[in-house]
DRENPA-3360 file (N, C-alpha, C; in nm, 2 decimals, always signed):
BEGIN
1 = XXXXXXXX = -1.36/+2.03/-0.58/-1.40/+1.92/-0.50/-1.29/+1.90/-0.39 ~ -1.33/+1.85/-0.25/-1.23/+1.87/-0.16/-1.16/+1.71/-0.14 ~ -1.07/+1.68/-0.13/-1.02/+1.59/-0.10/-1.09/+1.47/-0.04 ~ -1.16/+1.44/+0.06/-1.20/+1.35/+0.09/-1.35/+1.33/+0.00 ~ -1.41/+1.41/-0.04/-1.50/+1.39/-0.20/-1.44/+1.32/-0.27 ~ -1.30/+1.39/-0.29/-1.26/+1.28/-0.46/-1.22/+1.16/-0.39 ~ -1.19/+1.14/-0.28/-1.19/+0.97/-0.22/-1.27/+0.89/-0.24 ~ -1.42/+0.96/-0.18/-1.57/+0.91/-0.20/-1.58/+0.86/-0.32;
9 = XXXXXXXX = -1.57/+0.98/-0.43/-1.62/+0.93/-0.55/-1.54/+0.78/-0.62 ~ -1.40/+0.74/-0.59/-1.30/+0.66/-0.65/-1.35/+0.55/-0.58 ~ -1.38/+0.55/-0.46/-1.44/+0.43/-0.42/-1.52/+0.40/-0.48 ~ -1.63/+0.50/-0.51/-1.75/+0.39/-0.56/-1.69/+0.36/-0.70 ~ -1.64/+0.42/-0.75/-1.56/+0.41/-0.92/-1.47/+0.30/-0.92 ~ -1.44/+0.21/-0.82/-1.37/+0.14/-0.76/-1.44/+0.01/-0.71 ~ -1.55/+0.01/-0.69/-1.62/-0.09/-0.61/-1.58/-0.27/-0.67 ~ -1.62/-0.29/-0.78/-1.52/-0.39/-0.82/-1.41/-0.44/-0.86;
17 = XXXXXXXX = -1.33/-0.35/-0.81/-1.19/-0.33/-0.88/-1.12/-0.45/-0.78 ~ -1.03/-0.53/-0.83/-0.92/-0.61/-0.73/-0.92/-0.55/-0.62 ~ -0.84/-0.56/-0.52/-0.77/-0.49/-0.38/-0.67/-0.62/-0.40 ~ -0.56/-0.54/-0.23/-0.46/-0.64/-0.22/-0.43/-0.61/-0.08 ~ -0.40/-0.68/-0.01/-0.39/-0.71/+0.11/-0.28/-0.62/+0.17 ~ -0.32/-0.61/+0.32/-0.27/-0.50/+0.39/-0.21/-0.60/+0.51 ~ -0.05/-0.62/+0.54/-0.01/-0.64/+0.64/+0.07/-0.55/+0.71 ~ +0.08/-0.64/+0.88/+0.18/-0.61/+0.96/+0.27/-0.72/+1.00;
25 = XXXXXXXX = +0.38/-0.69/+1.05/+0.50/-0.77/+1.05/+0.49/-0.78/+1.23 ~ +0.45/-0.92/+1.26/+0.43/-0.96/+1.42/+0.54/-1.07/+1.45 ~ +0.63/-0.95/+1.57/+0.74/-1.10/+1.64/+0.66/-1.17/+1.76 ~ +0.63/-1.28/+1.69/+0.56/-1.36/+1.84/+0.68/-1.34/+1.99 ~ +0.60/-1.38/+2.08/+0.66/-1.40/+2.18/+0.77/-1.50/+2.18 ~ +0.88/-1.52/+2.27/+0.95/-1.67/+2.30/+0.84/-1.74/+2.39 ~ +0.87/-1.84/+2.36/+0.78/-2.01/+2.44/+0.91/-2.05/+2.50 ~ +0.92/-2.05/+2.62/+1.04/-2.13/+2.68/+1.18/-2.07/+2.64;
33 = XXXXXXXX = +1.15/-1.98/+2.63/+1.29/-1.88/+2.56/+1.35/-1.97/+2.39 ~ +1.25/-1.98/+2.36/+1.30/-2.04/+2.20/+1.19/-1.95/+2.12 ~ +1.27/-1.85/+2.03/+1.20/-1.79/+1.94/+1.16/-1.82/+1.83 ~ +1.07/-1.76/+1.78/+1.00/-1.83/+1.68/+0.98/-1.73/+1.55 ~ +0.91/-1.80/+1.45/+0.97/-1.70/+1.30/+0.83/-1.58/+1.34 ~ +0.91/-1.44/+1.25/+0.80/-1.36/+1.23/+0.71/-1.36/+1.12 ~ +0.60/-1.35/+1.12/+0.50/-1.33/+1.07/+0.42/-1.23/+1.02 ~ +0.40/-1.22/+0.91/+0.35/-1.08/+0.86/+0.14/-1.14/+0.87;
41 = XXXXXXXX = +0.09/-1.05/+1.00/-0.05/-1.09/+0.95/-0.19/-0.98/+0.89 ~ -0.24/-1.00/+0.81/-0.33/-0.94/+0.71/-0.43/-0.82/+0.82 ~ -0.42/-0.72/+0.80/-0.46/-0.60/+0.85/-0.57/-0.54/+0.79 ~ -0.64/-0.61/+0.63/-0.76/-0.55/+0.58/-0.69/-0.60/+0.47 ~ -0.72/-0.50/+0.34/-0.71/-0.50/+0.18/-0.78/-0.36/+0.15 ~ -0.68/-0.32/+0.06/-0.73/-0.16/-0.03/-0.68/-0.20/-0.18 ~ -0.72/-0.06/-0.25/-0.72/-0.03/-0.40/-0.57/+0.01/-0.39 ~ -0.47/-0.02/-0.46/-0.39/+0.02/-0.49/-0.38/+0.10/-0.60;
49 = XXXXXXXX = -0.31/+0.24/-0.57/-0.32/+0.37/-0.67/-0.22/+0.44/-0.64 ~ -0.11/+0.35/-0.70/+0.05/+0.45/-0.68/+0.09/+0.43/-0.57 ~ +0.10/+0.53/-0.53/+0.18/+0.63/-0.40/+0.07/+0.62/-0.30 ~ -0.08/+0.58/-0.37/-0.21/+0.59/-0.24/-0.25/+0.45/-0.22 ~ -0.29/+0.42/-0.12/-0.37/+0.28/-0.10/-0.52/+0.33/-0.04 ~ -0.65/+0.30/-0.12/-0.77/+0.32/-0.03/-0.82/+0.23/+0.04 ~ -0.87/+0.24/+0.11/-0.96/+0.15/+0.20/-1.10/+0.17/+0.16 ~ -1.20/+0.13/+0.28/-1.34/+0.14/+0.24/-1.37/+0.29/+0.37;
57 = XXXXXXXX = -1.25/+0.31/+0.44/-1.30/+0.39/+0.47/-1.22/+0.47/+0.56 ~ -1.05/+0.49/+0.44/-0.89/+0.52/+0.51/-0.87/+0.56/+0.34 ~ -0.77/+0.65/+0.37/-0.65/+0.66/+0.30/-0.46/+0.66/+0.36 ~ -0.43/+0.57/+0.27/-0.31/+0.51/+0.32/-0.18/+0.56/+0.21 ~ -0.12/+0.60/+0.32/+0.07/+0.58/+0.18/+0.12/+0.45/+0.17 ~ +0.17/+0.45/+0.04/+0.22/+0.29/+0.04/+0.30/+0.33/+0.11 ~ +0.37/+0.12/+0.14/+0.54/+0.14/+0.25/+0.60/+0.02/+0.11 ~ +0.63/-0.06/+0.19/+0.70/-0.15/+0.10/+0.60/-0.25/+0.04;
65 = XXXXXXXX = +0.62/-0.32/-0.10/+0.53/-0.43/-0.16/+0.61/-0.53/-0.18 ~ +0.54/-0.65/-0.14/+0.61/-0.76/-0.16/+0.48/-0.87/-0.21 ~ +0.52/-1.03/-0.24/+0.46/-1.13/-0.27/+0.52/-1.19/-0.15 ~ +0.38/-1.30/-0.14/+0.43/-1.37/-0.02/+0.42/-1.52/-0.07 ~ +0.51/-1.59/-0.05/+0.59/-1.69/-0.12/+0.65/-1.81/+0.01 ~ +0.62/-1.93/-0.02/+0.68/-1.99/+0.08/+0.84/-2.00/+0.06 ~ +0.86/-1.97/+0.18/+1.01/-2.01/+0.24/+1.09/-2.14/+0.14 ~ +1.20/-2.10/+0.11/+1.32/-2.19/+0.02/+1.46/-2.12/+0.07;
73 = XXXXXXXX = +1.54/-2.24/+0.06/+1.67/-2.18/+0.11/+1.74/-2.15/-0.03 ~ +1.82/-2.06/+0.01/+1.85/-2.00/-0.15/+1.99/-1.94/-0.11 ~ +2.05/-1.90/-0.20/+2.21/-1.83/-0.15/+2.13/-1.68/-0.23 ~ +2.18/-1.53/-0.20/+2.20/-1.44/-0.17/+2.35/-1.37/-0.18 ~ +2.29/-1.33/-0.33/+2.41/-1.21/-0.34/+2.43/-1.09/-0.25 ~ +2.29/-1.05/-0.26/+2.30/-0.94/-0.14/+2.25/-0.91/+0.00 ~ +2.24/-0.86/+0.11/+2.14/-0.89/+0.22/+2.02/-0.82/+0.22 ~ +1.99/-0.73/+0.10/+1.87/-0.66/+0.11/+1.78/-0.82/+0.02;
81 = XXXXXXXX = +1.83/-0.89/-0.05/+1.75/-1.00/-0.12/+1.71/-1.12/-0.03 ~ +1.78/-1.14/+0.09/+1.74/-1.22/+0.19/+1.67/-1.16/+0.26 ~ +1.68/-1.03/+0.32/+1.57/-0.95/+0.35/+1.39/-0.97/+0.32 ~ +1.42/-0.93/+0.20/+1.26/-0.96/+0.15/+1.21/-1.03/+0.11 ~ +1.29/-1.18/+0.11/+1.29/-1.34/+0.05/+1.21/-1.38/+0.20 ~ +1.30/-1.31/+0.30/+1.20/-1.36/+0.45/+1.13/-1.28/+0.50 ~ +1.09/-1.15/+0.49/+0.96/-1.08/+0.45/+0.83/-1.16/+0.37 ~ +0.89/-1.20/+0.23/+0.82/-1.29/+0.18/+0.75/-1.41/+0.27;
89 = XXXXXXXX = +0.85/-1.47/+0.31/+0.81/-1.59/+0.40/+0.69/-1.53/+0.49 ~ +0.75/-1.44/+0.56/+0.65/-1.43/+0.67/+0.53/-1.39/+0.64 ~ +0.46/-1.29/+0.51/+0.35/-1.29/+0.47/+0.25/-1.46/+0.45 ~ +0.34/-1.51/+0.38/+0.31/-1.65/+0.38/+0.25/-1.74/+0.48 ~ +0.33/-1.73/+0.64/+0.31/-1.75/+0.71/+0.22/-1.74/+0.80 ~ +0.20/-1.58/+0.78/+0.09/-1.51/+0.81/-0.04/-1.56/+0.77 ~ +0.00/-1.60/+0.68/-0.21/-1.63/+0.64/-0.18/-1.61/+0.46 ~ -0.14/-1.51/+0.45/-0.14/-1.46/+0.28/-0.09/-1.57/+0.14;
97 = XXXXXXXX = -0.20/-1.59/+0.12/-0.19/-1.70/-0.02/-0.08/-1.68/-0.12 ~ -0.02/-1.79/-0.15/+0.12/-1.79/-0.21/+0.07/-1.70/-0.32 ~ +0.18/-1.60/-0.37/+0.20/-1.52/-0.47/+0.15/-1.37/-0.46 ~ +0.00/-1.39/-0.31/-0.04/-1.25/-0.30/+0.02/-1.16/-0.27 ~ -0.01/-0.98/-0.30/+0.06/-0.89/-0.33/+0.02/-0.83/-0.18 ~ +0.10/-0.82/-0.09/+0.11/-0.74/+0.01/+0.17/-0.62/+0.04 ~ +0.11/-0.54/+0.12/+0.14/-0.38/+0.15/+0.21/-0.44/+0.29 ~ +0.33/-0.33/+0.32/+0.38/-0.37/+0.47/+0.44/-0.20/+0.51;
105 = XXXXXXXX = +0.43/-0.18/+0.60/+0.49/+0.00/+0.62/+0.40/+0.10/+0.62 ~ +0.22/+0.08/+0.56/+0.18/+0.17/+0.54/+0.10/+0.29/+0.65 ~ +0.10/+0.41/+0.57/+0.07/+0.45/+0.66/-0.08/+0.55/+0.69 ~ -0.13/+0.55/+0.78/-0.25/+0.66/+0.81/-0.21/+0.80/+0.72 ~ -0.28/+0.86/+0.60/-0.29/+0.95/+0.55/-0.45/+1.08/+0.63 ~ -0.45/+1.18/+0.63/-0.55/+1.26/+0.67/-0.58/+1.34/+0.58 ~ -0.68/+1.31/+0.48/-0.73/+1.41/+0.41/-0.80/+1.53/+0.44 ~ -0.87/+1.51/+0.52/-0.92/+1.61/+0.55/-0.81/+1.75/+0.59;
113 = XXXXXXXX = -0.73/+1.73/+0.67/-0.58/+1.83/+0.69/-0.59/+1.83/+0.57 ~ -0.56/+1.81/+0.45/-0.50/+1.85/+0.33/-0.66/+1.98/+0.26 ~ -0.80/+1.95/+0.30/-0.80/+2.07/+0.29/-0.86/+2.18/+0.37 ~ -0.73/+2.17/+0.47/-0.72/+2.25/+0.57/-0.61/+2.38/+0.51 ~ -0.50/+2.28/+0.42/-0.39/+2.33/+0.39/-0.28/+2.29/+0.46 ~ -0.31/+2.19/+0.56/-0.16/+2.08/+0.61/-0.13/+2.01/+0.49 ~ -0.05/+1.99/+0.50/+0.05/+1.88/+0.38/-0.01/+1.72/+0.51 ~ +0.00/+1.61/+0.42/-0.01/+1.47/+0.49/+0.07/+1.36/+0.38;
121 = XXXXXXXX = +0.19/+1.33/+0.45/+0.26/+1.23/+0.35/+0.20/+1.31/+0.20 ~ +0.20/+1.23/+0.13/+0.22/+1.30/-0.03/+0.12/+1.36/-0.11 ~ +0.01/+1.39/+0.04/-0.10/+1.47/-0.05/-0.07/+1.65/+0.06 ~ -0.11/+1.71/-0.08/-0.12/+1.87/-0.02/-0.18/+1.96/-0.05 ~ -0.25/+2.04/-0.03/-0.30/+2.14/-0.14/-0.21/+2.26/-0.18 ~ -0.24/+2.25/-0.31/-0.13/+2.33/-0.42/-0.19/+2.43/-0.48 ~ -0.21/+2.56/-0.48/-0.32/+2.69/-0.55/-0.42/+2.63/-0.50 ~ -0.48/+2.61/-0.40/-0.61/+2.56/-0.34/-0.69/+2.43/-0.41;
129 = XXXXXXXX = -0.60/+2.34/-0.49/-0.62/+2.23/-0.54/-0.55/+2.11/-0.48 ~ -0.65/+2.04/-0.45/-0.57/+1.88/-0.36/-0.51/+1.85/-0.44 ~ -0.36/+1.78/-0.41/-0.27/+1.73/-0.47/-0.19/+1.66/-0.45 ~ -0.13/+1.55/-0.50/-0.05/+1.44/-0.47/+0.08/+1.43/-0.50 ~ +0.20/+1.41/-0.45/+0.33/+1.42/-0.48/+0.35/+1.26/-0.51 ~ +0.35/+1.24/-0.69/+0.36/+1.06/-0.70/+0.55/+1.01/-0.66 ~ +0.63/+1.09/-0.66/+0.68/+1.05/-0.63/+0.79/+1.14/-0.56 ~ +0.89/+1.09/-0.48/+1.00/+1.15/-0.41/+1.06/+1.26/-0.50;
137 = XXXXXXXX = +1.09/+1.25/-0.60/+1.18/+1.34/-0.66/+1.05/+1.44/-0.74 ~ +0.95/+1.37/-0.73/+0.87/+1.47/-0.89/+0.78/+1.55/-0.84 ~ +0.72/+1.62/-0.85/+0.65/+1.76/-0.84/+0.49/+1.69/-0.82 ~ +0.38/+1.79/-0.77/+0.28/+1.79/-0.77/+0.18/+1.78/-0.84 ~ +0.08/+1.65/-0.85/-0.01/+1.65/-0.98/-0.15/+1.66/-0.89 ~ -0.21/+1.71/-0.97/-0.37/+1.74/-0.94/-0.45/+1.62/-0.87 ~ -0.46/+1.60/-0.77/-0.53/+1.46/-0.72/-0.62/+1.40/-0.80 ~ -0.72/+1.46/-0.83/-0.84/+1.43/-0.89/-0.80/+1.38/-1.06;
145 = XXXXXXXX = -0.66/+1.42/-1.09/-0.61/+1.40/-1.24/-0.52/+1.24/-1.20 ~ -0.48/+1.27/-1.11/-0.38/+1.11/-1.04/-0.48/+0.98/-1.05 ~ -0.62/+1.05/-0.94/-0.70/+0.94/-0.91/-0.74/+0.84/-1.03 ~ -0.82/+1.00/-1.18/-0.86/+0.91/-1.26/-0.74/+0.85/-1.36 ~ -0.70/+0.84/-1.35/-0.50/+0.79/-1.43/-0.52/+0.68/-1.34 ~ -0.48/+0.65/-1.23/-0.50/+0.54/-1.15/-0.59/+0.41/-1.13 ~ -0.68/+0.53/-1.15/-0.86/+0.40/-1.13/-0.84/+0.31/-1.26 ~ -0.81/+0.43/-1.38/-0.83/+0.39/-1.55/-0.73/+0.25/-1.53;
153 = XXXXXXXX = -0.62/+0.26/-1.47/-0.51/+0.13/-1.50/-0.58/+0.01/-1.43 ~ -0.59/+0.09/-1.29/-0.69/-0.10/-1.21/-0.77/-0.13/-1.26 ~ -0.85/-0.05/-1.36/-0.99/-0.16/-1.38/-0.96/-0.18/-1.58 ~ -0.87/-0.15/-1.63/-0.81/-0.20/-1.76/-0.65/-0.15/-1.73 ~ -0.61/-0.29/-1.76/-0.46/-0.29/-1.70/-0.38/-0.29/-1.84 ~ -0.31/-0.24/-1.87/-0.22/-0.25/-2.01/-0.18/-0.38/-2.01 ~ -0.18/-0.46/-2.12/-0.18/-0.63/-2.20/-0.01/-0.64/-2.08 ~ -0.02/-0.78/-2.05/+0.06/-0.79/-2.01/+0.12/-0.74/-1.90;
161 = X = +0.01/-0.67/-1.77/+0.09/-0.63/-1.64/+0.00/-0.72/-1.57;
% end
Protein backbone atom coordinates (compact mmCIF):
# COMPACT_ATOMS: atom_id res chain seq x y z
CA UNK A 1 0.00 0.00 0.00
CA UNK A 2 1.53 3.32 -0.86
CA UNK A 3 1.82 5.92 1.51
CA UNK A 4 -0.79 8.27 0.95
CA UNK A 5 -3.41 4.96 0.95
CA UNK A 6 -2.28 4.27 4.40
CA UNK A 7 -3.17 7.97 5.17
CA UNK A 8 -6.63 7.57 3.54
CA UNK A 9 -7.32 4.47 5.28
CA UNK A 10 -6.23 6.06 9.19
CA UNK A 11 -8.41 8.85 8.54
CA UNK A 12 -11.38 7.15 8.01
CA UNK A 13 -10.13 4.70 11.01
CA UNK A 14 -9.85 7.97 12.72
CA UNK A 15 -13.01 9.77 12.02
CA UNK A 16 -14.16 10.08 15.62
CA UNK A 17 -11.13 10.19 17.22
CA UNK A 18 -10.23 13.66 19.39
CA UNK A 19 -7.95 16.15 17.28
CA UNK A 20 -6.03 18.98 18.77
CA UNK A 21 -5.48 22.18 17.49
CA UNK A 22 -3.01 23.52 15.15
CA UNK A 23 -1.29 26.91 15.76
CA UNK A 24 0.75 29.81 14.53
CA UNK A 25 2.61 32.21 16.64
CA UNK A 26 1.44 36.01 15.24
CA UNK A 27 3.53 39.30 16.25
CA UNK A 28 0.86 41.89 15.74
CA UNK A 29 1.86 45.03 14.38
CA UNK A 30 2.89 48.28 16.77
CA UNK A 31 -0.24 50.85 17.20
CA UNK A 32 1.50 54.03 17.77
CA UNK A 33 4.82 52.40 18.24
CA UNK A 34 3.55 50.44 21.40
CA UNK A 35 3.87 46.78 20.94
CA UNK A 36 1.67 44.49 21.83
CA UNK A 37 1.70 40.67 23.21
CA UNK A 38 2.08 37.77 20.65
CA UNK A 39 -0.43 35.48 19.93
CA UNK A 40 -0.52 32.07 18.96
CA UNK A 41 -3.77 31.76 16.49
CA UNK A 42 -5.55 28.34 15.62
CA UNK A 43 -4.59 27.11 11.97
CA UNK A 44 -7.08 23.95 11.82
CA UNK A 45 -6.87 20.65 14.17
CA UNK A 46 -5.39 17.09 13.37
CA UNK A 47 -4.99 13.48 14.82
CA UNK A 48 -2.08 13.39 16.67
CA UNK A 49 0.13 10.15 16.01
CA UNK A 50 3.70 10.58 17.41
CA UNK A 51 6.06 12.13 15.25
CA UNK A 52 2.77 12.59 12.62
CA UNK A 53 -0.09 14.98 12.84
CA UNK A 54 -3.08 14.29 10.14
CA UNK A 55 -5.24 16.51 8.85
CA UNK A 56 -8.41 15.85 6.77
CA UNK A 57 -6.44 16.41 4.02
CA UNK A 58 -2.32 17.01 5.02
CA UNK A 59 0.20 15.26 6.64
CA UNK A 60 2.23 17.22 9.15
CA UNK A 61 5.60 16.69 11.47
CA UNK A 62 5.03 17.64 14.85
CA UNK A 63 7.11 20.93 16.07
CA UNK A 64 6.60 21.76 19.56
CA UNK A 65 3.38 20.93 22.09
CA UNK A 66 2.20 23.00 24.54
CA UNK A 67 -1.19 23.79 26.72
CA UNK A 68 -2.51 27.02 26.54
CA UNK A 69 -3.02 28.43 29.90
CA UNK A 70 -3.76 31.95 31.00
CA UNK A 71 -0.93 34.25 31.74
CA UNK A 72 0.38 34.34 35.75
CA UNK A 73 3.41 35.87 36.91
CA UNK A 74 5.55 33.31 38.23
CA UNK A 75 9.50 33.33 39.00
CA UNK A 76 11.56 30.92 36.68
CA UNK A 77 14.36 28.87 37.34
CA UNK A 78 15.23 28.59 33.91
CA UNK A 79 14.51 30.76 30.63
CA UNK A 80 13.46 27.89 28.56
CA UNK A 81 10.32 27.66 31.39
CA UNK A 82 9.42 31.32 30.78
CA UNK A 83 9.71 30.56 27.36
CA UNK A 84 6.83 28.22 27.08
CA UNK A 85 4.80 29.71 30.17
CA UNK A 86 4.52 32.70 27.38
CA UNK A 87 4.04 30.51 24.54
CA UNK A 88 1.39 29.14 26.71
CA UNK A 89 -0.06 32.60 27.17
CA UNK A 90 -0.18 33.34 23.71
CA UNK A 91 -2.16 30.19 22.59
CA UNK A 92 -4.51 31.38 25.18
CA UNK A 93 -4.74 34.56 23.75
CA UNK A 94 -5.07 33.41 20.61
CA UNK A 95 -8.42 32.00 20.84
CA UNK A 96 -7.38 28.41 22.35
CA UNK A 97 -9.39 27.25 25.40
CA UNK A 98 -7.61 27.05 28.69
CA UNK A 99 -5.74 23.70 28.98
CA UNK A 100 -6.05 22.91 25.08
CA UNK A 101 -3.31 20.93 23.57
CA UNK A 102 -1.62 22.91 20.79
CA UNK A 103 0.76 22.06 17.91
CA UNK A 104 3.18 25.14 17.11
CA UNK A 105 6.26 24.53 14.45
CA UNK A 106 4.58 22.06 12.32
CA UNK A 107 5.35 21.14 9.34
CA UNK A 108 4.05 20.31 5.58
CA UNK A 109 5.07 16.61 5.11
CA UNK A 110 4.78 15.07 1.17
CA UNK A 111 3.79 11.72 0.94
CA UNK A 112 3.51 11.17 -2.15
CA UNK A 113 7.70 11.96 -2.59
CA UNK A 114 8.04 9.22 -0.18
CA UNK A 115 6.70 6.86 -2.75
CA UNK A 116 8.69 8.30 -5.17
CA UNK A 117 11.65 7.33 -2.91
CA UNK A 118 12.42 11.02 -1.52
CA UNK A 119 12.80 10.88 2.15
CA UNK A 120 10.13 13.91 3.73
CA UNK A 121 10.93 14.92 7.37
CA UNK A 122 10.50 11.35 9.03
CA UNK A 123 8.79 9.44 6.50
CA UNK A 124 10.92 7.36 3.81
CA UNK A 125 10.73 4.41 1.91
CA UNK A 126 12.91 1.60 3.37
CA UNK A 127 13.18 -1.90 0.92
CA UNK A 128 10.25 -0.25 -0.96
CA UNK A 129 8.12 -0.07 2.20
CA UNK A 130 6.87 3.48 3.54
CA UNK A 131 8.31 4.21 6.65
CA UNK A 132 8.54 6.49 9.52
CA UNK A 133 11.61 7.51 11.59
CA UNK A 134 9.55 7.88 15.29
CA UNK A 135 12.28 9.34 16.55
CA UNK A 136 15.68 11.34 16.22
CA UNK A 137 17.91 8.73 17.44
CA UNK A 138 15.84 5.48 16.52
CA UNK A 139 15.68 3.59 13.26
CA UNK A 140 12.83 3.06 10.83
CA UNK A 141 9.45 1.35 11.55
CA UNK A 142 7.01 0.27 8.96
CA UNK A 143 4.46 3.08 8.54
CA UNK A 144 1.51 1.11 8.17
CA UNK A 145 2.77 -0.84 11.69
CA UNK A 146 3.34 2.93 13.41
CA UNK A 147 -0.09 4.07 12.04
CA UNK A 148 -1.97 1.10 13.50
CA UNK A 149 0.11 1.40 17.16
CA UNK A 150 -0.91 4.96 17.02
CA UNK A 151 -4.63 4.98 15.87
CA UNK A 152 -4.97 1.83 18.64
CA UNK A 153 -3.70 4.49 21.52
CA UNK A 154 -6.13 7.59 20.26
CA UNK A 155 -9.14 5.80 20.28
CA UNK A 156 -8.30 3.55 23.70
CA UNK A 157 -5.79 5.43 25.62
CA UNK A 158 -4.03 3.36 28.45
CA UNK A 159 -5.97 4.20 32.18
CA UNK A 160 -4.66 7.16 33.22
CA UNK A 161 -3.15 9.29 30.10
Amino acid sequence: MSAPELFAAARARLADAPREGLGELVEPRRILGLGRAPRIVPRGTAWHLGVLLLTDDAVLATGEILRARTEARRGYTAESQRVRAELAAAARRGGFDEGATVHLGWRMLQPDAVDRGEASGPLALVDGVPSVRWSAAGGYQQLARYLDERIALLLDPPGGA
